[in-house]
ZAZA-350289 format. One record per residue (C-alpha): x, y, z. Coordinates in steps of 0.1 Angstrom, whole numbers, padded with zeros to 4 digits, always signed. Last residue first. Example, Ala and Ser with C-alpha at 12.3 -4.5 7.8 and 13.67 -1.06 7.14 Angstrom:
! ZAZA-350289
+0137-0011+0071;+0123-0045+0078;
//
This chain:
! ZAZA-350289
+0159-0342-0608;+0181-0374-0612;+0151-0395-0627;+0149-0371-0662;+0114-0365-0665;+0100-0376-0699;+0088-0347-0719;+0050-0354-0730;+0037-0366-0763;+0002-0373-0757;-0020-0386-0786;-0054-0373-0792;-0082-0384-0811;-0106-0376-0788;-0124-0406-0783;-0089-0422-0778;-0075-0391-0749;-0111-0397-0735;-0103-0433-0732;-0065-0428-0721;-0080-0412-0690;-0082-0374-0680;-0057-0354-0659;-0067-0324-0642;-0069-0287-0647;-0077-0284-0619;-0080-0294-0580;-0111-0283-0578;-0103-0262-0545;-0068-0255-0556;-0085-0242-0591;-0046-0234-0608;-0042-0211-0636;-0004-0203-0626;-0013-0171-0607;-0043-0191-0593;-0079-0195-0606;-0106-0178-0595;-0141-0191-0580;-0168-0164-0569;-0145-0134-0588;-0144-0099-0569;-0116-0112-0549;-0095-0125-0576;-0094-0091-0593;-0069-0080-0572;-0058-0048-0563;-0092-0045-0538;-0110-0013-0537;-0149-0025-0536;-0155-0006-0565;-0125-0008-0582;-0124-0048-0581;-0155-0044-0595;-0147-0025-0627;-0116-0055-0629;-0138-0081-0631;-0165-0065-0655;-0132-0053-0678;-0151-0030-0704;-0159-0037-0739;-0165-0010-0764;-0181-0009-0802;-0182+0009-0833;-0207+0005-0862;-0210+0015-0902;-0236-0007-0915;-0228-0036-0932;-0246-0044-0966;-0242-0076-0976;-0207-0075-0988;-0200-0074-0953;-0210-0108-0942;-0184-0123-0969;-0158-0103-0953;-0164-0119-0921;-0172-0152-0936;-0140-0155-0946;-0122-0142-0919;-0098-0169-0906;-0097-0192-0940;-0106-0164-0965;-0075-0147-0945;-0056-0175-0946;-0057-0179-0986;-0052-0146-0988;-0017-0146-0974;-0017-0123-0945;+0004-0092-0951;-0012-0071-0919;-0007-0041-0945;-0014-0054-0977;-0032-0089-0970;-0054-0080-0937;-0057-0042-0941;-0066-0043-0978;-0099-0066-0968;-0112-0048-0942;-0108-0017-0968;-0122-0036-0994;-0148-0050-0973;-0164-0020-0957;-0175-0017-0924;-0138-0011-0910;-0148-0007-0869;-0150+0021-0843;-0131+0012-0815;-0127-0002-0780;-0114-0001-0747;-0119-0007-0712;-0116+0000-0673;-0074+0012-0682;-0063+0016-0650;-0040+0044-0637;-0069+0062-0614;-0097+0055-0643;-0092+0050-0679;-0115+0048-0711;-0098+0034-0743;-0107+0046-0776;-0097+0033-0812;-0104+0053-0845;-0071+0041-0852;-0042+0070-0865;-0021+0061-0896;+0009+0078-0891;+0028+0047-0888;+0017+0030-0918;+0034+0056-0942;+0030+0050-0983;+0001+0025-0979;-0018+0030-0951;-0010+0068-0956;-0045+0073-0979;-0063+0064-0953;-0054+0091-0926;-0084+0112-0929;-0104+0088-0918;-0089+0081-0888;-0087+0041-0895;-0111+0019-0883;-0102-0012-0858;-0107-0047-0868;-0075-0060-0871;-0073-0053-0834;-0056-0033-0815;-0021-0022-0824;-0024-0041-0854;+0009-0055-0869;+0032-0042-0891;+0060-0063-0905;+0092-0073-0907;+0091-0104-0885;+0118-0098-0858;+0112-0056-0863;+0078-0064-0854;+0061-0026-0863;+0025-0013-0845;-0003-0001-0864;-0033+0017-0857;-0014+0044-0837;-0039+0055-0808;-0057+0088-0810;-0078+0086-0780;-0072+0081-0739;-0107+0085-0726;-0105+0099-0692;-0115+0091-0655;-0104+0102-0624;-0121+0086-0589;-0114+0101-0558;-0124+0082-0531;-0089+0067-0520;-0077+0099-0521;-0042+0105-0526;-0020+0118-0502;+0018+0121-0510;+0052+0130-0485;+0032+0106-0461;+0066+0086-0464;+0042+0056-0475;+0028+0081-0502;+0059+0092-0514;+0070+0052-0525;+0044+0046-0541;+0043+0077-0560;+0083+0072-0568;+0072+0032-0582;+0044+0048-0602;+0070+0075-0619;+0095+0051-0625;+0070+0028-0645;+0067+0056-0664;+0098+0070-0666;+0107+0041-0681;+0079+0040-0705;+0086+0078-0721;+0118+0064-0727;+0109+0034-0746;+0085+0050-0768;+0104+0079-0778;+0142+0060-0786;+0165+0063-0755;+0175+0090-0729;+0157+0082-0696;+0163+0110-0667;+0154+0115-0627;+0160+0135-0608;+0152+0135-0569;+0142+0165-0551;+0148+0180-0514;+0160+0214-0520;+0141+0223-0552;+0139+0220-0588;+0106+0232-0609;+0111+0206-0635;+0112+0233-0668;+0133+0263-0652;+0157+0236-0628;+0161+0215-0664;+0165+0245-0685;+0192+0262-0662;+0214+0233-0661;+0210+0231-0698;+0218+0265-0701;+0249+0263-0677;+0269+0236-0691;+0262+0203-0683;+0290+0173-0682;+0299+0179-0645;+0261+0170-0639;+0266+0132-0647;+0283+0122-0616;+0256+0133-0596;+0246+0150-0564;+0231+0188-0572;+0240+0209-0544;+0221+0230-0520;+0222+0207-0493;+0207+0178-0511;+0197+0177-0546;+0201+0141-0560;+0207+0139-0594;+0198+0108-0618;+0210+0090-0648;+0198+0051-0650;+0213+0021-0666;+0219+0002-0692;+0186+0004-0706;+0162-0025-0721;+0131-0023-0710;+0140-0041-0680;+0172-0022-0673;+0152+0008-0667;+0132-0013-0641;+0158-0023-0628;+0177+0011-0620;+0142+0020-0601;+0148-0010-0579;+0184-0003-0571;+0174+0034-0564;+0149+0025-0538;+0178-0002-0526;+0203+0025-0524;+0176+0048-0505;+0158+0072-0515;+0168+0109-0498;+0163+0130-0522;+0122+0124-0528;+0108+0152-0521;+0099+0158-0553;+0106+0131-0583;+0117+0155-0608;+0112+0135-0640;+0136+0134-0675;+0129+0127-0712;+0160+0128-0735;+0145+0116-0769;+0158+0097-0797;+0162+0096-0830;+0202+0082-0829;+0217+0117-0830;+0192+0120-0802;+0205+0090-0781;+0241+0106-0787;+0230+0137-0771;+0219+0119-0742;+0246+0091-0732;+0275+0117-0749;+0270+0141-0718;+0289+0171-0738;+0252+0181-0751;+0244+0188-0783;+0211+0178-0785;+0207+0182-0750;+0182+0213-0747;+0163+0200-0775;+0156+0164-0767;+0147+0177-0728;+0110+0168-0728;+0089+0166-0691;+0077+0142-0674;+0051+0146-0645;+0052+0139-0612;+0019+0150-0604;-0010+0132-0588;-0048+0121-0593;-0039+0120-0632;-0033+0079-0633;-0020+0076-0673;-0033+0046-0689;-0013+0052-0720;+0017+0057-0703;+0051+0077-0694;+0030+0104-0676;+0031+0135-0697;+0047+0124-0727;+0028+0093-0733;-0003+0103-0728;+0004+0133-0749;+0008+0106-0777;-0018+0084-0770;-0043+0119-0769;-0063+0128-0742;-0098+0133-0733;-0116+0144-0698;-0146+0130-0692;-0178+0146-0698;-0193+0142-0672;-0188+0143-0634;-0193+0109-0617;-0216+0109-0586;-0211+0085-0562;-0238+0065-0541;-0214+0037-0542;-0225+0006-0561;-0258+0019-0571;-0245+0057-0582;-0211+0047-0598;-0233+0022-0621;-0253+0049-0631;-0226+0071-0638;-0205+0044-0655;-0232+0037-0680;-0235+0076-0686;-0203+0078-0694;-0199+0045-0715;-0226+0056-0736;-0215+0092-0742;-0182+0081-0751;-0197+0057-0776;-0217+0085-0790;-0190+0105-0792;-0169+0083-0813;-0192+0077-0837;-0226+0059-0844;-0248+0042-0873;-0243+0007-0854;-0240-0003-0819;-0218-0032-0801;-0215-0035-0764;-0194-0060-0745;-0193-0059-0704;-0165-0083-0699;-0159-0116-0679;-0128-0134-0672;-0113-0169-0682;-0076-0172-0675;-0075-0146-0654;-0059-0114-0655;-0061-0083-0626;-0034-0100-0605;-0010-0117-0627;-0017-0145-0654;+0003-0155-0680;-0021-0158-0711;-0043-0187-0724;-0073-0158-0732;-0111-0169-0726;-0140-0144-0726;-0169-0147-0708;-0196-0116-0718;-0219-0098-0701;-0238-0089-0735;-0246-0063-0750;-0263-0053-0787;-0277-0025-0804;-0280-0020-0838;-0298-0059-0842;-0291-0053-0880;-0276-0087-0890;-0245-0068-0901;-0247-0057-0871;-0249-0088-0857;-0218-0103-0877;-0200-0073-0858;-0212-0089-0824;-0200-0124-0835;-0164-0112-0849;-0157-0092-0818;-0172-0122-0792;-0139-0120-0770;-0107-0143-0765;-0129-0169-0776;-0129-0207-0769;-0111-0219-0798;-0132-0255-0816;-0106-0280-0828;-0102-0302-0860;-0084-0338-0863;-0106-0357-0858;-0145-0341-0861;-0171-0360-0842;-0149-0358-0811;-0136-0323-0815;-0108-0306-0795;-0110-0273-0775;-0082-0252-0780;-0075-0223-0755;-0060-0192-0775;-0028-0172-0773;-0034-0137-0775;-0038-0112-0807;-0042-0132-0844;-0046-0164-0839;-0080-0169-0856;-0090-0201-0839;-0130-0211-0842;-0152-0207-0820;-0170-0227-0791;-0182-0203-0764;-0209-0188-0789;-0230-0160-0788;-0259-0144-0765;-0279-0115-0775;-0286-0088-0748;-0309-0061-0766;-0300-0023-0761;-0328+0000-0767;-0316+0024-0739;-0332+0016-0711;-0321-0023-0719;-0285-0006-0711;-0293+0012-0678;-0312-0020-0666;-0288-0046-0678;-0256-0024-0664;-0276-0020-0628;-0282-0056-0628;-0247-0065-0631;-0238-0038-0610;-0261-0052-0582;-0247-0087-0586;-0208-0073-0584;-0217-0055-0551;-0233-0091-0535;-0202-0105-0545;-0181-0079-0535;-0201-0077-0496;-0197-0115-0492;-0158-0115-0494;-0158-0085-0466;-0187-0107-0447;-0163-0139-0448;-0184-0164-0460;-0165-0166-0493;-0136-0175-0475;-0156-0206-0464;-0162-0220-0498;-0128-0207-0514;-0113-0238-0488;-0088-0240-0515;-0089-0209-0528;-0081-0192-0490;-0054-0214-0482;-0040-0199-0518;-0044-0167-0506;-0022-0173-0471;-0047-0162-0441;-0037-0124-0434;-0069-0113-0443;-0087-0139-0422;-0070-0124-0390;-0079-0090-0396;-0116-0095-0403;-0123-0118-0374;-0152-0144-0382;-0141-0165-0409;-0109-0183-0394;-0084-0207-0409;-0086-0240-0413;-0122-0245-0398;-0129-0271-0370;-0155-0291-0384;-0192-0279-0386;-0220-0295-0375;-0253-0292-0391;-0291-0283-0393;-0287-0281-0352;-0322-0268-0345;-0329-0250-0315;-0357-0236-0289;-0368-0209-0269;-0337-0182-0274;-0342-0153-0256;-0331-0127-0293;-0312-0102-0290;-0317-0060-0299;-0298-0028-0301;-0274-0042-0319;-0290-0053-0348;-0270-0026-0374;-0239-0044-0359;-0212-0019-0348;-0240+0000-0321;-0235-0033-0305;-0255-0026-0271;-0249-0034-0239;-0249-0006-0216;-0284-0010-0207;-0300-0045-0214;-0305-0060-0249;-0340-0052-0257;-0360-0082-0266;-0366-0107-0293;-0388-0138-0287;-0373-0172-0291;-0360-0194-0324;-0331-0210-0330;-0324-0228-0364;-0284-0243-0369;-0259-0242-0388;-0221-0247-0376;-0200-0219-0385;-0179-0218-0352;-0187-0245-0322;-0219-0254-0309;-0211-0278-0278;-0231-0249-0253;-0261-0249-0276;-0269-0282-0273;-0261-0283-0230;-0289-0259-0230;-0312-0282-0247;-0306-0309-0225;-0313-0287-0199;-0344-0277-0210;-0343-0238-0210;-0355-0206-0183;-0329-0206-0159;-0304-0221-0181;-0304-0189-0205;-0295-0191-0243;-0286-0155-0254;-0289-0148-0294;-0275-0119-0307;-0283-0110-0347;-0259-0113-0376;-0261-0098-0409;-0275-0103-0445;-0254-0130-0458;-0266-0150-0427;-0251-0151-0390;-0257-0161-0358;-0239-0150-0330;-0247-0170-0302;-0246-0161-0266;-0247-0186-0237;-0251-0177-0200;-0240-0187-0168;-0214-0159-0163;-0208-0159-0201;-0201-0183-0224;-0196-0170-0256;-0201-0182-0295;-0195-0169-0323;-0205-0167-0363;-0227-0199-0357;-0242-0203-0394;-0277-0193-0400;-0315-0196-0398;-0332-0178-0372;-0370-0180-0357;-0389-0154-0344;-0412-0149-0317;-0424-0110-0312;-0418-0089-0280;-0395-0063-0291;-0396-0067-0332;-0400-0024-0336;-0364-0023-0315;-0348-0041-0343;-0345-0072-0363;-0337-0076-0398;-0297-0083-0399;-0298-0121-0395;-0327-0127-0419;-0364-0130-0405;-0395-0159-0403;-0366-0191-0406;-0390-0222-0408;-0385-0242-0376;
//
């Protein structure tokens, strides 16, 4: 009983032929005498009716102890379901199939949670769902990301091999350069003592192929970071990487736009206008409290330094005595949060370090607030001027060094959108995808518990050029040539135009980065090494692959756009890793364990 069609194939032009189905038992009903089956494939599902009239008894009696996702072979002749019975929900609807004959290929257990109703399955507890990650994955929603990751794969090879791209493949086994996230260690048998690093990304490999002069490279990449993990981070993930040489900026921007078109078009018969908008790190910043700033809606922040500079409210004028900023938000509409609204937003001021939150309620005319008796008139006149304040609004302020006010409001901002839209008070369109570069990023970044600067993105990344001369008498001017393309609040990707020439590579790493020599021949060697050989100047971008397809089939979580994911805590529940191994590999390995003995009261 070989299977002649796929579960979603059949319609009125098949009236009349034999056929035979191969699938899993999506339902089954018994129905004044008769049987229907449901069966279904990755494709679809077609009606089958089993009638006793015109079937072996024995037969009959098969199909009526099928149960749910058993798989089985049936074959009959397909006919027009009879008036008034149509599925016009199931693109085979308007058809069934008599069923002859049928295979039971296997029986199926009773199922730990169901597959076949949408809205049940999606309330099934997640990690249910990874441990059983085989059936959840025959859900038709679970089915459809796959399937839509697979065609933007193939859709990102195509559009890049068009353009003289070639996909080179590099290692999994590296070596540890801890400079960036923590790394996995993989330990060597023929060499005690020493360990492989699984990479955090291929950077060094695809520069090295520059240097090589492939000019274009790409590669769907697995990348490896030992990081806490929340909903769009895995332990191991995969990235689209791309690496070209004799290019700037706007070539990379042209690239990635066009990429994204294309990709836009096959997943969701979308198309993206180009260019996309750019914006500085800094304006970023002060517009929308963050570098991946989501522009579909307003709420934006606005500067008050000036106007309370002086100001009897000691909490902001003394933050800008200090060389700070007094940055505030007019959360419209939104008077009327609750305690707990305002608890939450309080919290998430305190998490970055604040004491507390200043805000004013305006509600019957009046502005509600302790803090307002300290304003005199111009300032009250420059914050209704400059926020635009009406009956109805909620203000809200962060008065603290630049950085960390701006990302307060930031993370208020989100929360007061979230909270809008379930009032109905904000519509955004689910559709509507806006993208932007965000540009202009600091190079450097400052440890104040180390005493030194540190790259804000990678070692790696090119200086403005412009701004050279200030690596050594003022770091924090020093602009990257870094880039990171955003869409709808999430940053898709980033990446940079790199130091091709050693000196420079080389200043960055012992005078700025002030790593000892010795560790950065260790670490980067060859690196430098490669580029005495003539390196062409080259630039590069990576985008999230898990977290582009989580956007295109609108899911938060990258975990459903990912065949086999791990947990928030790194888990495989259907693997049941990471394991334990015996004392024999731990030998051949070289490896003593030194765990914390439990204490036998706990």
């Amino acid at each position: 009983m070989k299977r002649t069609h796929h579960c979603n194939e059949l319609r009125p032009a098949h009236i009349g032929q034999p056929v035979t189905l191969s699938g899993w038992v999506h339902s089954r009903r018994d129905l004044g005498g008769l049987i229907f089956i449901d069966v279904r494939d990755r494709e679809g599902r077609t009606q089958t009716v089993f009638d006793p009239s015109n079937l072996p008894k024995e037969l009959f009696e098969r199909a009526a102890w099928l149960r749910s996702e058993c798989v089985v072979a049936i074959s009959g002749a397909v006919r027009q379901r009879p008036a008034g019975s149509s599925n016009p929900k199931i693109a085979t609807g308007a058809v069934e199939v008599a069923a002859t004959d049928l295979e039971v290929l296997n029986m199926a257990e009773v199922l730990p949670f169901p597959v076949d109703d949408p809205e049940v399955a999606s309330k099934v507890n997640e990690e249910l769902r990874l441990q059983y990650r085989y059936l959840d994955l025959r859900r038709p929603e679970m089915a459809r990301n796959i399937r839509l990751r697979s065609r933007v794969a193939t859709a990102t090879r195509v559009f890049l091999e068009e353009q003289g791209f070639l996909e080179v493949e590099t290692p999994t086994l590296f070596k540890s350069t801890p400079e960036g996230a923590r790394e996995f260690l993989v330990p060597s048998r023929t060499n005690p003592g020493k360990f492989y690093a699984l990479p955090q990304s291929p950077q060094q490999f695809k520069q090295i192929l520059m240097v090589a002069g492939v000019e274009k490279y790409f590669q769907l990449a697995r990348c490896y970071r030992d990081e806490d993990l929340r909903a769009d981070r895995q332990p191991e993930f995969t990235q689209i990487d791309i690496e070209m040489s004799f290019i700037d900026r706007d070539d990379i921007y042209g690239l990635i736009e066009n990429l994204l078109r294309r990709i836009w078009k096959v997943a969701l018969d979308a198309d993206l206008a180009t260019p996309f908008t750019k914006m500085s790190f800094s304006e970023a910043l002060n517009r929308f409290g963050t570098d991946k700033p989501d522009t579909r809606f307003g709420l934006e922040l606005a500067d008050f330094t000036d106007e309370f500079r002086a100001s009897a409210f000691k909490v902001f004028s003394g933050a800008v005595a200090s060389g700070g900023v007094v940055k505030a938000l007019n959360a419209k509409g939104l008077a009327g949060a609750t305690q707990g609204q305002i608890e939450a937003m309080t919290e998430f001021a305190k998490g970055f370090g604040a004491k507390g939150l200043a805000y004013i309620k305006v509600e019957n005319g009046e502005w509600k607030s302790p803090i307002v008796k300290f304003f005199n008139d111009a300032e009250k006149a420059a914050l209704k001027n400059k926020l635009a304040i009406e009956e109805g609004d909620l203000i809200l302020f962060a008065a603290d060094q630049w950085l960390i006010a701006c990302e307060i409001l930031g993370r208020i901002r989100l929360y007061c959108a979230e909270v809008l839209k379930g009032q109905g008070k904000l519509a955004i369109d689910p559709n509507r995808f806006e993208f932007l570069w965000v540009v202009d990023f600091p190079l450097l970044s400052f440890d104040k518990e180390q005493n030194r600067w540190y790259s804000s993105h990678h070692p790696f990344t090119a200086p403005v050029v412009e701004d050279i001369p200030l690596l050594a008498s003022n770091p924090k001017k020093v602009r990257g040539q870094h880039y990171d393309v955003v869409v709808n609040g999430v940053e898709l990707g980033g990446g940079s135009i790199r130091i091709h020439q050693p000196e420079v590579q080389k200043m960055v790493f012992e005078q700025v980065l002030q790593i000892p020599p010795e560790e950065t021949r260790l670490r980067f060697g060859y690196l430098l090494e490669a580029f005495r050989y003539g390196a062409p100047p080259h630039g590069g971008i990576a985008l999230g692959f898990d977290r582009l397809n989580a956007i295109l089939c609108g899911t938060p979580s990258i975990r459903d756009v990912i065949a086999f994911p791990k947990t928030a805590k790194g888990a495989d529940l259907m693997t049941d890793s990471p394991s334990s191994v015996s004392d024999r590999q731990l030998r051949d390995l070289h490896i003593e364990m030194k765990t914390a003995k439990k204490d036998p009261l706990v």
